[in-house]
C-alpha positions in Angstrom: -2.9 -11.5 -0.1 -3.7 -7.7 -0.2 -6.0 -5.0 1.5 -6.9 -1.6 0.9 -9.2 -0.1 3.0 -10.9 3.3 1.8 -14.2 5.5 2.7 -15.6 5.0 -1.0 -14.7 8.6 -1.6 -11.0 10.2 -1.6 -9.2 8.2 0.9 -7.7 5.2 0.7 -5.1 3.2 2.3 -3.2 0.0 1.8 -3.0 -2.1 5.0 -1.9 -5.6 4.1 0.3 -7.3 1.4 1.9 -10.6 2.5 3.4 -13.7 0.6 4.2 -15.9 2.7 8.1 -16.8 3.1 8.3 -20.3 0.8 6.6 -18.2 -2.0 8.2 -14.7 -1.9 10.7 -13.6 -4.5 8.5 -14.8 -7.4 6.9 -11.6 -8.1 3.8 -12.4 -6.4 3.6 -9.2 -4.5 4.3 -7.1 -7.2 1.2 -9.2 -9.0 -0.8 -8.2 -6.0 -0.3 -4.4 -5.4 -0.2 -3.8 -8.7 -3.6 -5.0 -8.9 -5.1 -3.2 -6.0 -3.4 -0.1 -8.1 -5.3 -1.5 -11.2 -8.3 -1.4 -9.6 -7.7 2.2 -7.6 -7.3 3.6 -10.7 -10.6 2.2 -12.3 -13.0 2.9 -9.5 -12.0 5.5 -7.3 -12.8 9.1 -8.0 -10.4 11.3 -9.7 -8.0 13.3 -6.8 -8.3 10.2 -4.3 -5.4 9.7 -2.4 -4.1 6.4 -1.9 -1.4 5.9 1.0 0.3 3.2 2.6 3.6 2.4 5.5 5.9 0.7 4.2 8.0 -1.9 6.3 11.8 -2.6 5.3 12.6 -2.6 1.8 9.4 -2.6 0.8 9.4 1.0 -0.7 11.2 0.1 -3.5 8.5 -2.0 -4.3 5.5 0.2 -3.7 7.9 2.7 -5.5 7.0 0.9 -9.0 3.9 1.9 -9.0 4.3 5.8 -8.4 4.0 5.4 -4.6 6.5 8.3 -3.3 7.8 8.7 0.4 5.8 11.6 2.1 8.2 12.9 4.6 9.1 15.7 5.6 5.1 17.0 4.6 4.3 13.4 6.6 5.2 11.1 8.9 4.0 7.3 9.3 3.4 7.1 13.2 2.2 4.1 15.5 1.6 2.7 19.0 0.8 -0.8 20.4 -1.8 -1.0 22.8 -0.3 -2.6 26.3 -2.1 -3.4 29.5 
């Protein structure tokens, strides 16, 4: 499965791919973000920017289709809420 949540305008970021573990290494996550790109590219405006944090070795993945590390301009950055 795949998520990309975006404001309808020029922002837009990918939250969730995941294939689970009996069906990965069959190209079903490059199936699924390349069509979330597919459909980027078709309906948002032209200059939206499109971002995403990838985990692991995932970045050679996203790297496919165009998606380039941001750092130093950017940094990906985090915290877990505890109580």
């Amino acid at each position: 499965m795949g998520r990309v949540v975006g404001d309808n305008g020029l922002f837009y970021q990918v939250v969730d791919i995941a294939v689970g573990p009996e069906h990965q290494r069959r190209g079903l996550g490059k199936a699924i973000v390349g069509k979330i790109v597919d459909h980027l590219k078709q309906s948002a405006p032209v200059g939206a920017h499109v971002s995403l944090i990838a985990d692991g070795l995932a970045h050679h993945l996203y790297a496919q289709f165009g998606f380039k590390p941001t750092a130093p301009d950017s940094i990906g950055m985090a915290f877990t809420i505890k109580r």
